[in-house]
N, C-alpha and C positions, 0 to 999 in steps of 0.2 A: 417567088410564089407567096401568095398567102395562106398562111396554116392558121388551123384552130387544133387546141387538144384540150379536152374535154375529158375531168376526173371526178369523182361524186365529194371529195373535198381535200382539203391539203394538213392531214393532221400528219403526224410522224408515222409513216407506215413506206413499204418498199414498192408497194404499185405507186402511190403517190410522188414517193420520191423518183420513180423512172417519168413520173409526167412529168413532173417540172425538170427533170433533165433533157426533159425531149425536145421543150419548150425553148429550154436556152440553146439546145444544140442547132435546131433550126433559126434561131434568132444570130447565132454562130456564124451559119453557113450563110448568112444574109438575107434569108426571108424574113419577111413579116411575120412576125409570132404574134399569136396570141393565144393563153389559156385561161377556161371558163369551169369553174365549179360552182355546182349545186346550192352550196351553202356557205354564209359566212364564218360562223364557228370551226373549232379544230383547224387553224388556219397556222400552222407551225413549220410548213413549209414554204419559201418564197424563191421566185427564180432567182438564178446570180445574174442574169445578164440584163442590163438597163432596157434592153430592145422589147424585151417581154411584155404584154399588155394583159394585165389579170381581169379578168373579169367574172362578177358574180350573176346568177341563173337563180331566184331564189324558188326551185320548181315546185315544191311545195307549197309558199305560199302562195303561188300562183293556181295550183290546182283548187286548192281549196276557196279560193278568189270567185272561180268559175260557180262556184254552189254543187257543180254534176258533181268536181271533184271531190269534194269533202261528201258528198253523198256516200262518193265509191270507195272512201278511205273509210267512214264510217261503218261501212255496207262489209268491206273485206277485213277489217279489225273485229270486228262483234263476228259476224258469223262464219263467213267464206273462208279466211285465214286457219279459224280451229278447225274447218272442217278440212280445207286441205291445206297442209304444210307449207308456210315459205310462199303462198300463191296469191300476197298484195300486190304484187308489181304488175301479174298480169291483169288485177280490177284497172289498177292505177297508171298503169305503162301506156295503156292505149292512149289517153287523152296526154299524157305526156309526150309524146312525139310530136303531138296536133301543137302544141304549147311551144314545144322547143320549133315547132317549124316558124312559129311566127317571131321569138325572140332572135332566131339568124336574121329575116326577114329584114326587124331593123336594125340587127348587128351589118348585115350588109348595103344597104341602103345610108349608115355612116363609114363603112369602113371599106365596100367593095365586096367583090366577088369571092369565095373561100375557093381557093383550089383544093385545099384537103383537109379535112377534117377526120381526127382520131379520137375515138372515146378508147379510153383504157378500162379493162378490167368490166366483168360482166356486170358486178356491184353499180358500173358507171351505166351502162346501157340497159340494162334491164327498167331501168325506171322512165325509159322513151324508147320500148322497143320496137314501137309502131312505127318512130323515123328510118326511112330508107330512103338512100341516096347514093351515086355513083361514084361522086366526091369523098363515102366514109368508108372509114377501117375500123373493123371491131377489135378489140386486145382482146386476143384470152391469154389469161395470166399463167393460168394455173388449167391442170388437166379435170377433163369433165371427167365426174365419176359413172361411165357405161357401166359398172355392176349391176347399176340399178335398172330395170324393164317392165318402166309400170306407164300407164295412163299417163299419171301425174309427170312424170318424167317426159313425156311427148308432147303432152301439155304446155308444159316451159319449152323445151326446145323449138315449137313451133310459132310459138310466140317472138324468140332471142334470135337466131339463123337462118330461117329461112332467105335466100334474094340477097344477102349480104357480103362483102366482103370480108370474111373472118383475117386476120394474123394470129398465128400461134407465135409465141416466144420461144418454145425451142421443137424441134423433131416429136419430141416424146409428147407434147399438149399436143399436135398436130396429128398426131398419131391416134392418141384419145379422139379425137375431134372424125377421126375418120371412123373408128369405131363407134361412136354414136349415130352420124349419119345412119349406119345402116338399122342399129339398133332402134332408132326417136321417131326414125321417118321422115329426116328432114334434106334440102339440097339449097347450098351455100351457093354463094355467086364465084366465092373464089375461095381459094385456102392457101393465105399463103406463112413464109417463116420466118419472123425478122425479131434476131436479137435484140435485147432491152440495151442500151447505149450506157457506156461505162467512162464517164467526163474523165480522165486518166488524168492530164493538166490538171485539173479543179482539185482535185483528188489529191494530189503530191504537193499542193501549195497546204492544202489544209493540216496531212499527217505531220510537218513538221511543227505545226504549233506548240506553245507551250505547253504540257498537262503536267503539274506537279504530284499527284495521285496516282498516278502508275508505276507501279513497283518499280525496286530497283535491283531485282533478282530477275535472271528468264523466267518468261512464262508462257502458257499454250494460249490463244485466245478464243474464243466465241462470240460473235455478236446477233443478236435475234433476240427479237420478243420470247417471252416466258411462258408461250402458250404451249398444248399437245402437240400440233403438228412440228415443232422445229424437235421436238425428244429429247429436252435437256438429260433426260432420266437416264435415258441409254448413254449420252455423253458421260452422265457421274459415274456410271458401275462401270464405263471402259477407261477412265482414269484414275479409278479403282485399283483396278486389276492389274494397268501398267506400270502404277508407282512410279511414274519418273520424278526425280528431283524437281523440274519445273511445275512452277505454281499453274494453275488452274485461273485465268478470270474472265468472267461470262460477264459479257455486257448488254445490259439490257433490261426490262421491266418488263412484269405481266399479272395474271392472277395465280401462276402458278410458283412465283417466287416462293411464300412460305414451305410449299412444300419440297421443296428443290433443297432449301437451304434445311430443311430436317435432316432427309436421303442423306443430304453430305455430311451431317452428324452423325447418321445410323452406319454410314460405309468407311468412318473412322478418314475422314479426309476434309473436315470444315476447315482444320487449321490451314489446308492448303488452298481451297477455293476461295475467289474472291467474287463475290456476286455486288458488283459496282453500279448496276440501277443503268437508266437511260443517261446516257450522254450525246448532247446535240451535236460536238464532234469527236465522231467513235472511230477517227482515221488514225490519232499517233498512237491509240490500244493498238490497234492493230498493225502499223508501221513496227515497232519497238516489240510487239512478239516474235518470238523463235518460230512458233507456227500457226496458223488458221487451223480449226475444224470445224466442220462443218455435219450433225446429227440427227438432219431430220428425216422424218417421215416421208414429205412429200415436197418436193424443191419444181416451181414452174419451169426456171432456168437457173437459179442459182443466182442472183447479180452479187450477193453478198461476197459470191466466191473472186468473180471478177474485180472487187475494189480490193480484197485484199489480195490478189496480187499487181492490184496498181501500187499500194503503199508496199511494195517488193517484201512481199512475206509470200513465203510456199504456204500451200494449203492440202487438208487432205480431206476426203469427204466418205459418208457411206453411200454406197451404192443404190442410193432412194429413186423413184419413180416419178419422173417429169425430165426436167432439162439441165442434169449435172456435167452430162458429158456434151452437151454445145460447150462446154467451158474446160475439163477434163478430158481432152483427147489428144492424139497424135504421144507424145512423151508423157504427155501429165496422166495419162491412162493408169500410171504407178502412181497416182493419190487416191486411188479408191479403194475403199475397204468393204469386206463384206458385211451388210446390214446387220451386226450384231457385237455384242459389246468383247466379245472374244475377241473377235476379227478386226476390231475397231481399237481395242487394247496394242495388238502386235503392228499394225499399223503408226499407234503413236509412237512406241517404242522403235521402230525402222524407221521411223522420219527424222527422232530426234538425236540419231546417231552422227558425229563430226558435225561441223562448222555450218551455220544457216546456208543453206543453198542457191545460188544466185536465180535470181526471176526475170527472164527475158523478156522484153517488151513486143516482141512478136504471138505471143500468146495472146496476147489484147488487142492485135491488130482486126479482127471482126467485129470487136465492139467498141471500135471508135466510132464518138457521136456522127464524126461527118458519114462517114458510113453508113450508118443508119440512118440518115437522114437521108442520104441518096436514094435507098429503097425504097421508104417509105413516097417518095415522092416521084418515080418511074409510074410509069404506063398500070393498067390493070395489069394483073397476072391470068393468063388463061387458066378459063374455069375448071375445077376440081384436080389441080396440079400443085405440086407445092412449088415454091421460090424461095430455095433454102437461102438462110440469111448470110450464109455462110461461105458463098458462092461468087 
């Protein structure tokens, strides 16, 4: 078959990094890959497999090319945008589909027919929400927030879902996704559940690389951005409160670095924390820890969870809202802790009792790439039914 998958750009981020795993997974299975983003910049992500065919979209300048566009970027920046929140895409979305219809046009007229095309991540399709076609799959990464019951909320939803084949990544986004239907007012073409693909092989070649920088004492690890939604904060007060001899090192970057690294000064534990910044490979951190945790807010699926028990480290996670337990179930059901740093404290301290625990490779038998590639590329799924990934 011939694929396309389609991301808004390839900068160091975890939706980004599942498209270019997708890309090489189906270039794997021996399709025709190929993936298309938006832009050239933030370009830090690149397939591993030769077969991959990258290709740039530059949709903006294209819209703006057109004269309407730059009208409606100018038109929804100055006044539509302050007036309703968040609501460029749908000035700008519309002609962007019209845009993107004609760049497949001559994508396929050199390269042939797509049999499937995937946009990941609603950041990626919101900006051509007007393209539908029977050939696409939409990602949702991460769960819609149904709290919300306003206009503006029905507004976007009718724009993004309508006539579409959605994929949720785990039960719980799929879940969300139902509950807004009824709340937004909208009806999908399909809904269905297909795990984010966890390169296992790719993954166990990289953890054993050299890293000189990594203690040489155990230690617990984390890896995620330094933003609100992953709660480093609750991670610092429940490795607080547990005291264990093992050091602390969180890997990663953000804006909330400075203040993370205060907290660890105010809760009497900086000497133990090791806040080591972005590293491009964050596999032997986490190979070489005694345990993964995992503290966030809100997890779409988790994939962080699934590479670190490729590079065979146990993991344990709080009990957060989206798709932890696509990844924590059956045995692994005994790594989750209740959502608070109490809970999340006696958790560390039970996990880190006796000899690191061995990591079965059947726990990662649903998020093998061929796997998902398999799904992704079967038949439609009957309308308003799910086709768990997991199945």
């Amino acid at each position: 078959m011939r694929t396309l998958v389609v991301v808004r750009s390839l900068k160091m981020g975890g939706m980004e990094r599942v498209a270019v795993n997708l890309a090489d997974a189906f270039a794997e299975a021996g399709h025709e890959s190929h993936l298309m983003v938006y832009r050239k910049r933030d370009c830090g992500l690149a397939p591993e497999h030769p077969g991959v065919k990258v290709h740039v979209f530059s949709l903006r300048w294209w819209q703006r090319l057109t004269g309407v566009g730059l009208l409606a970027e100018l038109m929804s920046r100055l006044f539509l945008n302050p007036l309703i929140r968040r609501s460029q895409f749908v000035w700008t979305g519309w002609l962007g589909g019209y845009l993107l219809r004609g760049w497949l046009w001559h994508f396929e007229r050199k390269y042939g027919r797509l049999d499937r095309i995937i946009f990941r991540g609603i950041g990626t399709f919101e900006l051509v929400w007007s393209y539908r076609d029977e050939r696409a799959r939409f990602v949702l990464e991460n769960k819609l927030p149904t709290e919300e019951v306003s206009w503006r909320q029905k507004l976007f939803a009718r724009c993004l879902f309508p006539g579409k084949h959605l994929v949720a990544v785990s039960r719980g986004v799929a879940d969300s996704v139902g509950k807004a239907e009824e709340k937004w007012s909208f009806t999908p073409a399909s809904l269905s559940v297909i795990v984010n693909p966890c390169p296992v092989t790719h993954i166990r070649e990289l953890m054993v690389e050299p890293q000189p920088d990594i203690p040489d004492k155990p230690y617990i690890v984390n890896v995620a951005r330094l933003v609100p939604q992953k709660d480093h904060a609750l991670l610092l007060r429940a490795y607080a409160k547990a005291a264990p001899e093992e050091l602390l090192v969180i890997v990663g970057d953000g804006p909330l670095r400075s203040t993370l690294e205060q907290q660890a000064v105010e809760l009497g534990i900086s000497e133990k924390v090791h806040f080591v910044g972005y590293q491009a490979n964050p596999y032997p951190w986490m190979h070489h820890a005694r345990l993964f945790v995992l503290s966030s807010r809100v997890e779409g699926m988790g994939i962080v969870l699934t590479e670190a028990l490729a590079c065979e480290t146990p993991v344990i996670s709080v009990d957060c809202p989206g798709g932890i337990r696509e990844v924590l179930k059956g045995e692994l059901e005994n790594a989750i802790a209740g959502h608070n740093d109490v809970a999340l404290a006696e958790k560390l301290n039970e996990s880190l009792v006796g000899p690191k625990p061995v990591v079965h490779d059947s726990w990662l038998k649903n998020f093998l790439p061929e796997k998902v590639v398999e799904q992704f590329i079967q038949a439609s799924p009957v309308k308003a039914e799910y086709v768990h990934g997991n199945q």
